[in-house]
N, C-alpha and C positions, 0 to 999 in steps of 0.2 A: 825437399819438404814442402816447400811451396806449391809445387805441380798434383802431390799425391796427399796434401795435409788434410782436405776434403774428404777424400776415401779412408784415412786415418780416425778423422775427428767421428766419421758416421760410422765407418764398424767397428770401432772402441764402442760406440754407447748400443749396436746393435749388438753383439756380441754379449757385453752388462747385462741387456734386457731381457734376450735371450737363453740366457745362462740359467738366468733365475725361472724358467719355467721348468727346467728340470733340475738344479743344484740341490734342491729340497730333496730328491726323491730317496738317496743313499741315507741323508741325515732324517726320515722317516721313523727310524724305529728308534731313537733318542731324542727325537725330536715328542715322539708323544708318551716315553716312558718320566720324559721329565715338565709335560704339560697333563698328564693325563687325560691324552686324546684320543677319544675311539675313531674307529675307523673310517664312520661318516668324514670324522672332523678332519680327518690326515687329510681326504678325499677333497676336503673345500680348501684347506691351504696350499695344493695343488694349483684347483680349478677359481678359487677368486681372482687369483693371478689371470689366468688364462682367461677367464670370462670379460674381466674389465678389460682385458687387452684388447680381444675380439669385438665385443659390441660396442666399443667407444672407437675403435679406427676410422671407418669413415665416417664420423661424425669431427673427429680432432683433423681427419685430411681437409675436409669442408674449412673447418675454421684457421688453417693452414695457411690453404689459398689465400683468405682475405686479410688476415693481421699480417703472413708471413711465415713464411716454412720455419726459416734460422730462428725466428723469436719464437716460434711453438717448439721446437725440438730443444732449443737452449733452456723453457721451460717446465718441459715435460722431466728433461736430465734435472732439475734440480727436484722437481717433486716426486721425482723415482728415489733421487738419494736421502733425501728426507725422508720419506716412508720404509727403506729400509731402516734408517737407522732404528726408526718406530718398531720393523720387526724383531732388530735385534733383542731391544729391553722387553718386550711382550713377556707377560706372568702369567695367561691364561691363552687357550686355544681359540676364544672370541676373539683377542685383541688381536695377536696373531692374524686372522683371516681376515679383520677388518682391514691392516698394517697391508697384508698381501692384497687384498681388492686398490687400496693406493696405489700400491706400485703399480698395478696394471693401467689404471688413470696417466700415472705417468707414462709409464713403456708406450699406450697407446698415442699420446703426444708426439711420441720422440719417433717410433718407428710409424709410423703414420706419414711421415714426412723422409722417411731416407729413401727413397727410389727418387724422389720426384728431385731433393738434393743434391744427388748425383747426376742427375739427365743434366740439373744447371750447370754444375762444372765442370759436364764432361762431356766432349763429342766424339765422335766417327771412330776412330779404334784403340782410342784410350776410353768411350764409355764400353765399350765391350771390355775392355781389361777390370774397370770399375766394376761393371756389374756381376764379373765373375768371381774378382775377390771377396766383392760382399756376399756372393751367392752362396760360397765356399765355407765363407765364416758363418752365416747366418746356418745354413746345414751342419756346420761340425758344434757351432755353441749348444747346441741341445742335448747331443751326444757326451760333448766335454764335459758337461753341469756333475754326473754322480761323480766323475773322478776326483772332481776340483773340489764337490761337497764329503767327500770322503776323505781328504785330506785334512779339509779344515774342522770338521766334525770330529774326528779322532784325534786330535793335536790340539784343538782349541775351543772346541766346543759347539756346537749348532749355530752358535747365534753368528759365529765367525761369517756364516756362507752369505747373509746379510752385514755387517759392519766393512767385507771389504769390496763394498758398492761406494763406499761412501768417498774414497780418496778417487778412486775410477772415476763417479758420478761428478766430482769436482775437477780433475784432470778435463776429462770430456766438457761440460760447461766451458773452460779458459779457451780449449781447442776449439769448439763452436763457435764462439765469436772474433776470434781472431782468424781462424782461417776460412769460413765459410764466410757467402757473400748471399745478401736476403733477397730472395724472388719471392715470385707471388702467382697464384692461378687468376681466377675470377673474383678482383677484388668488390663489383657489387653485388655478388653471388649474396643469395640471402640464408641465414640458416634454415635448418631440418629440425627444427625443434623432438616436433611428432614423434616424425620418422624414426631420431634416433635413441626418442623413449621407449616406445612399439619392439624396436629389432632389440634394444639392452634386456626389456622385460621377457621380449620371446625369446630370445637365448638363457637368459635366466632360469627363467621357466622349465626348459628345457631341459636344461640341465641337471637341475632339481629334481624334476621328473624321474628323469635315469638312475638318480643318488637314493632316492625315497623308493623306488623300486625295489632297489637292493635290498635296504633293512625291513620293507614294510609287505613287500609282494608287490605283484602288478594290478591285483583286482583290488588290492587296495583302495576307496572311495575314497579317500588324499588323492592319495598318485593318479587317480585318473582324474581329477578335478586339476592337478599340476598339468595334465598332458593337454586337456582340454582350453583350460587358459596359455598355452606355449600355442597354441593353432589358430586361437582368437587375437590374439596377441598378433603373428607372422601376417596374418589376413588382414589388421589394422592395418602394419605396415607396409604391405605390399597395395592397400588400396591406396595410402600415402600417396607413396610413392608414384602412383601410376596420375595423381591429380594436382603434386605440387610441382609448381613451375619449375624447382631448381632442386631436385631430390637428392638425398645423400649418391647413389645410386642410380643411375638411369637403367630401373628395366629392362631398357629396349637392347640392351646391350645382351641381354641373354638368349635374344635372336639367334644370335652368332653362335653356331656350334662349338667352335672352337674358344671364344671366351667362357661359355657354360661349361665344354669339357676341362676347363685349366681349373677352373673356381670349383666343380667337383673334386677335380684330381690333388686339387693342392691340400683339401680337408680329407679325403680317404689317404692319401699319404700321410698327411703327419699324425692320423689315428693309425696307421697301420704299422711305421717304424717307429713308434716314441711312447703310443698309449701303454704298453705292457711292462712299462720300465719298473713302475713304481713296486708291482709286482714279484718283478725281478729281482730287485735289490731287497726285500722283505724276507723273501724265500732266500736269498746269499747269506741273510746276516741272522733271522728269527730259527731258521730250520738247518743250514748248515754250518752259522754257529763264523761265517767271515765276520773279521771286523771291517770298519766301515771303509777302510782305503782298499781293502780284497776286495771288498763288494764292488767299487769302485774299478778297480782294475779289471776285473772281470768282466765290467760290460765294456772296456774299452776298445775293443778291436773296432766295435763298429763306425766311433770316430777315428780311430787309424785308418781304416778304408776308407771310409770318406773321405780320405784328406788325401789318399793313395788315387783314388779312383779319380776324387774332381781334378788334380793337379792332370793324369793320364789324358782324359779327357778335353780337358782344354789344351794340351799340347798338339794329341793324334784326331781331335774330333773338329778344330776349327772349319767352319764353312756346311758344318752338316746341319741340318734342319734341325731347332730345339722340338721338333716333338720323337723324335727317336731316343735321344739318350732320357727324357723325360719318361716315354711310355716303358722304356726298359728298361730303366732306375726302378721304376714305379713295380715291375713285375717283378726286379731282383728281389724290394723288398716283401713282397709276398711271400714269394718262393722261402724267402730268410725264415722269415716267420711261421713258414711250413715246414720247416725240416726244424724247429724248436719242440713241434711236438713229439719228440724223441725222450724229452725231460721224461723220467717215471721216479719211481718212489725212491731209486737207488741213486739215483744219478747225481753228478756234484757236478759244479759250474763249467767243465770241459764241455757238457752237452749242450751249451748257449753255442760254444764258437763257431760252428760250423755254419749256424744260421745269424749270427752277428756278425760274420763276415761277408755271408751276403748282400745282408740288409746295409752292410757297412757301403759297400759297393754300387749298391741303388741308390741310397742318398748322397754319394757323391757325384753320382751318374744326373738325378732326378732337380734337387735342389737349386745348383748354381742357373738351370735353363728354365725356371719357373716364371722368372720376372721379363727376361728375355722376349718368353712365349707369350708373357698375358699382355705386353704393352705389344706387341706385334700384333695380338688378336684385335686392335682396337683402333680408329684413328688417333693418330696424336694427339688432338686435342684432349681426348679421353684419358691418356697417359697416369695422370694422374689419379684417376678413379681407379681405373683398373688395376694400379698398384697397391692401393690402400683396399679395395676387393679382393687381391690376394690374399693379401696381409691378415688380412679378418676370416675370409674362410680357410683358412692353413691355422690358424689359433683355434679357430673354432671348433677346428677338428681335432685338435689334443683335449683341449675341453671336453667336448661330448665323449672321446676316447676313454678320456679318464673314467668321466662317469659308467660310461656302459659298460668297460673293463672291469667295473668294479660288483656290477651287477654277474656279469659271467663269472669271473672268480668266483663270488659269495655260493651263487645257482650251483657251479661244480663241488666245491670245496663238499657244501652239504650234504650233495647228495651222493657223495662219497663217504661222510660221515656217519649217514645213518645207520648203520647197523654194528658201526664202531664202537667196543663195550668199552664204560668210566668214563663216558663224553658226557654224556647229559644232553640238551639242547643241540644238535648241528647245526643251526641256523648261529646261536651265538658263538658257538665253536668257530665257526667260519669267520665270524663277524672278528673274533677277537684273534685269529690265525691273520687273517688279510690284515690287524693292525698292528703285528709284529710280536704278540705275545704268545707264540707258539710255549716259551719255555716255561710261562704261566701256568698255563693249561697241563702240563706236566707236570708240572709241579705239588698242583691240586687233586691229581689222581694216585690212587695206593702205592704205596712202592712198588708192592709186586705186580703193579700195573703198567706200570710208567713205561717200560719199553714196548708193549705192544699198542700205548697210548702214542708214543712215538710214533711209531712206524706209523700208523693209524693219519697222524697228523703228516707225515710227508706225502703219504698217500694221495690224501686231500687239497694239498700244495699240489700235488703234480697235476691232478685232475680240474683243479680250478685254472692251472698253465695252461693245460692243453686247452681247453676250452674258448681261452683267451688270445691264442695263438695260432688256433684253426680261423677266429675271427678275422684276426690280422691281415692271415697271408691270403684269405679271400678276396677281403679288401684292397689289400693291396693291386693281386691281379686285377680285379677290374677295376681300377686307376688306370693300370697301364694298357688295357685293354679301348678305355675306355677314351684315353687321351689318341692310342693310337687310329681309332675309327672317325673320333671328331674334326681335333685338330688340323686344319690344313694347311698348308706349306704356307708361309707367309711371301708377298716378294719381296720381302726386301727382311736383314735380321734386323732386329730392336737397336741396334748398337750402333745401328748407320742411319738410323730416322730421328731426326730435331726433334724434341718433345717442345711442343709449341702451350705457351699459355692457355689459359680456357678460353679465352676474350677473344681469343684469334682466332678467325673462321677458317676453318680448312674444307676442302672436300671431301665429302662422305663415300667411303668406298661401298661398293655391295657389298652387303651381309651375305657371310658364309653360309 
């Protein structure tokens, strides 16, 4: 316990933090039949999560460095489990999203800080064995979340998938202090104040944008006034960054093909295997009528394979370059996500497996050589930024996923609906089909209507999938297209280079 209690204490709370970006997705449609949440709203209890995770990381890695990795993560874990608790008793869909943007304040504390954790207490071929457990676990927690929220949603209730953070987030805390040992980067590093209000409000922003699109249009005069301040916003902060002496983020670092292509690749992956889920489990449970552990088990192949593929992978793949199993995790999951467009109006959940075994097999493949590949792309000294730049663009990319997923849905669903008799509106059709109340909607139309109101509405499910799922597996391929042209062989893996303080000068290699 001693030698691996480190690698325990960090992905018990990576795993927790992780989980909870998609645990919600399955408890979705009781989650807003007994909040009275439209669709936007589902959409933001999703995405506060994921937003505050993404735009607060490297700003909590910064402040990391200088108080202390072990005292930011030990305090991140108690205000993740605090803010669940918060989600559990929530009464209205505000408090709720408010509850979830906490936990992301937390999560981004705690996970902000586990790469840089692990380099401290672990070297030469036990940090390669670390980084691969937590690679493993950090790719299958996302996957796990509907199973685990479909269990406890059906059995106990919604509020369960938040309350059992709370004995975890407390377990974790005792484990962090007892078994981790506190390091430190650049303890007179100064903050990013700016910086890190600039990149929260322009991912915000942006996000927004995508979500306000959906219900409002795109020419909408909001929505373009959202995209326009997300651009003004990103331009603050990249001007920041290019003039403050000590930036969240150094820039220059984007030189590097091979860091650019990882920090793309990490946000078109985890939009490409994870954005379509919420989706998925909506259409299991509103339109074919699973309850919430079916739903649940249904998408689970894709974390079986994960777990199948990363274990194969790290046995028969040792010594190969992280940008191969990266660029072709990245492709499986496309391809996965290609062959889902198969869903039509008749289909029941057998027609996920073919391509959730794929994808299952890419993010086994892609996931655990992410962190591997990004601190290789960088001197060591940088170790730490580039960790927590992962970290932030792979959230960020489920974030916008969400959003933009939710924009194609809505776009397909309606106009698939228009010309569908005893709908009324297709726009609010869609709005209130994407929010789980397909049986609503049936319910409200004539008797002698209802069944070709049905069929009408799975119709509209399958075309706003496909939609959603042609996006995917594009995406995905050039991820791995994209990793495989950039990325250049490192010489040496991540797992065999000292990640050195920031204070410590090392030599600058040539940029790729």
């Amino acid at each position: 316990m001693r030698k691996w209690g480190p690698l325990f204490a960090v992905c018990l709370g990576s795993f927790m933090l992780l989980v909870d970006v998609t645990i919600v997705i399955v408890a979705m449609p009781d989650m807003g039949a007994d909040l009275g949440s439209s669709y936007t709203g589902l959409q933001w209890v999703l995405d506060a999560y994921s937003l505050a995770l993404a735009a607060l990381m490297l700003g909590a890695g910064s402040l990391a460095d200088r108080v202390g990795r072990r005292r930011v993560y030990g305090g991140g874990t108690v205000l993740f489990t605090v803010a669940s608790l918060l989600c559990a008793l929530a009464s209205d869909t505000a408090t709720l999203i408010a509850a979830r943007a906490l936990q992301g304040v937390g999560g981004a504390a705690m996970f902000a800080t586990t790469i840089a954790l692990l380099g401290h207490a672990y070297q030469g071929r036990d940090r390669g064995v670390a980084f691969g457990v937590w690679g493993s676990v950090s790719g299958a927690a996302a996957a796990v979340g509907p199973i685990l929220g479909g269990l406890l949603t059906q059995h106990l209730g919604w509020e369960a998938i938040f309350l059992i953070n709370v004995p975890i987030g407390v377990l974790t805390v005792l484990l962090s202090w007892s078994v981790l040992t506190e390091s430190h980067g650049n303890r007179s590093a100064r903050s990013d104040p700016f910086g890190m209000a600039t990149f929260t409000l322009g991912a915000a922003l942006l996000t927004y944008g995508f979500i306000r699109a959906g219900a409002d249009g795109w020419a909408d005069r909001g929505t373009l006034a959202v995209f326009v301040g997300a651009v003004l916003a990103f331009g603050l902060f990249v001007a920041a960054e290019i003039r403050v002496a000590e930036p969240m983020i150094d820039l220059a670092l984007f030189r590097r093909a091979s860091f650019g292509g990882i920090m793309a690749a990490g946000l078109l992956i985890q939009f490409a295997a994870f954005a379509a889920f919420p989706q998925m489990s909506v259409w299991l449970q509103s339109v074919l009528g699973y309850s919430p552990v079916e739903a649940g088990l249904a998408l689970l192949p894709l974390a079986a394979m994960s777990f199948v593929a990363s274990a194969l992978a790290g046995r028969f793949l040792h010594g190969v370059r992280p940008k191969w199993p990266l660029g072709m995790g990245a492709v499986f999951i496309g391809a996965g996500s290609l062959s889902m467009t198969l869903v039509g109006a008749g289909s029941d959940a057998t027609a996920l497996l073919p391509g959730l075994i794929l994808a299952g097999v890419g993010v086994g493949l892609a996931m655990p050589q992410m962190a591997g590949a990004a601190l290789a792309s960088v001197p060591p000294a940088r170790a730490g930024m580039a960790g927590g730049a992962l970290n932030t663009f792979r959230q960020l990319g489920f974030a916008l996923g969400i959003a933009v997923v939710g924009v194609l849905f809505r776009d397909g669903a309606a106009h698939s609906l228009r010309d569908a008799e005893s709908i009324g509106d297709p726009h609010a059709a869609a709005e209130a089909l994407g929010g789980g109340r397909a049986s609503g909607i049936t319910a409200a139309a004539p008797a002698d209507a209802r069944e070709s109101v049905l069929d009408a509405l799975r119709a509209a499910f399958a075309a706003g999938l496909d939609r959603t799922f042609v996006v995917c597996g594009v995406l995905g391929i050039a991820a791995g297209v994209l990793v495989l042209l950039t990325v250049r062989d490192a010489p040496a893996p991540a797992a065999e280079r000292p990640i050195r303080p920031e204070s410590e000068p090392v030599p600058e290699p040539a940029a790729s």
